[in-house]
N, C-alpha and C positions, 0 to 999 in steps of 0.2 A: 099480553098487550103488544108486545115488539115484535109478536111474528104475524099482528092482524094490519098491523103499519107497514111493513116489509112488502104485505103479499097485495094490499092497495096500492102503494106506489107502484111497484110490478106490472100492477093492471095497468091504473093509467098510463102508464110508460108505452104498453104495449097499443092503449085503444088509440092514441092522442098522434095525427099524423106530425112529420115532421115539419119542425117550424121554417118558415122560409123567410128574406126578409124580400122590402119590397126598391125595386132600383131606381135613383131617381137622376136625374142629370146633374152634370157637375156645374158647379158656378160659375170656376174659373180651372183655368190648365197651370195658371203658375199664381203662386203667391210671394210677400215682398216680408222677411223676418228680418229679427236682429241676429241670429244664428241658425247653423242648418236644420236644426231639431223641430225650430219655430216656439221654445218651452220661455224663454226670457219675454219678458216686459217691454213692450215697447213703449206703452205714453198709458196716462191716465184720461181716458175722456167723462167726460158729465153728460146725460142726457139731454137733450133737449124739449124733447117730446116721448110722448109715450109711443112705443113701438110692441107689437104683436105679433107673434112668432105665428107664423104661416103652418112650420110643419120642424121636423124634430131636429133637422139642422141648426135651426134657430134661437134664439134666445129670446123672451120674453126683457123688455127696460121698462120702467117707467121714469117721465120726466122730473131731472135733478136728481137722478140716478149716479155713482160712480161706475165707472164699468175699465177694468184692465183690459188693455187691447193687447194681444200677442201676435195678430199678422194679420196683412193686409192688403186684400186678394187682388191680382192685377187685372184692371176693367176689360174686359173681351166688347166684342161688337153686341150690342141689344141685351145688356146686361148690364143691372145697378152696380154701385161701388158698394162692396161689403168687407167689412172686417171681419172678424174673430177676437173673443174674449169673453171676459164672464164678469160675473155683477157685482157689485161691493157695496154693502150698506148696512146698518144696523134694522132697520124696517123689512128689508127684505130676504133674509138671513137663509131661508128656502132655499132660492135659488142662487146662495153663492157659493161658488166654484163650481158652477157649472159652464162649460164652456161652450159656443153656440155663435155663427153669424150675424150681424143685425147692420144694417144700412148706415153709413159713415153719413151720409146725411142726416142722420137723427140724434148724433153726439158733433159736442165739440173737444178738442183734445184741450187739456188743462194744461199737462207737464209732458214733458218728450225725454224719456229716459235714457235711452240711445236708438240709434238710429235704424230703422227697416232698409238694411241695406245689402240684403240676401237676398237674391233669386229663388224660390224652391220651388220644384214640381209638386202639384197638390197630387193625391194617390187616389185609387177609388179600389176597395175594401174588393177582397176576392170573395165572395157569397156564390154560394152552390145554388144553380136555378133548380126546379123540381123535375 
């Protein structure tokens, strides 16, 4: 049985092209943390409204949501204000600690833990094109 497992993965390893991912543009060139890491707590915000993630950058909220905010991407020209953070609730339990953007419009901040007051440059993932 372990060498009919063996010689299938083999195959499909060999049939299956390699995965690529796909590039998408950056939000922002710099973001606003409490430290350089960007990993500390900035404020606790509450939903407002229900928000829908676009695409995988994102986060899915729904309203009266808690959502931990950890940075706070600085607004460029013809681009929304977006945060970063992830979801906090007993109802939603799915999707917590997952971490993802979603429009600062859509939360209010409740409590301000300490202050976003790091400059960082946001990175963009080195990925091999095909």
């Amino acid at each position: 049985m372990t060498q009919r497992v063996c010689l299938i993965v083999l195959c499909l390893g060999l049939m299956c092209p390699l995965v690529t991912g796909i590039f998408m543009d950056k939000l922002a060139s710099k973001k606003l943390c409490a430290d350089d890491d960007c990993v500390y707590t900035i404020s606790l915000a509450r939903a407002e409204e229900d928000y829908n993630a676009p695409d995988c950058r994102f986060i899915n909220i729904k309203k009266g949501q808690l959502v931990y905010v950890y940075s706070k991407l600085v607004k460029e020209k013809d681009s929304g204000e977006f945060w970063a953070g992830s979801v906090y609730g007993e109802q939603y339990e799915d999707h917590m600690g997952t971490v993802g953007y979603f429009p600062s419009s859509s939360v209010s901040e409740q409590h301000v833990y300490q202050e976003a007051n790091k400059t960082v440059p946001t990175t963009v993932r080195n990925l091999q094109k095909p």
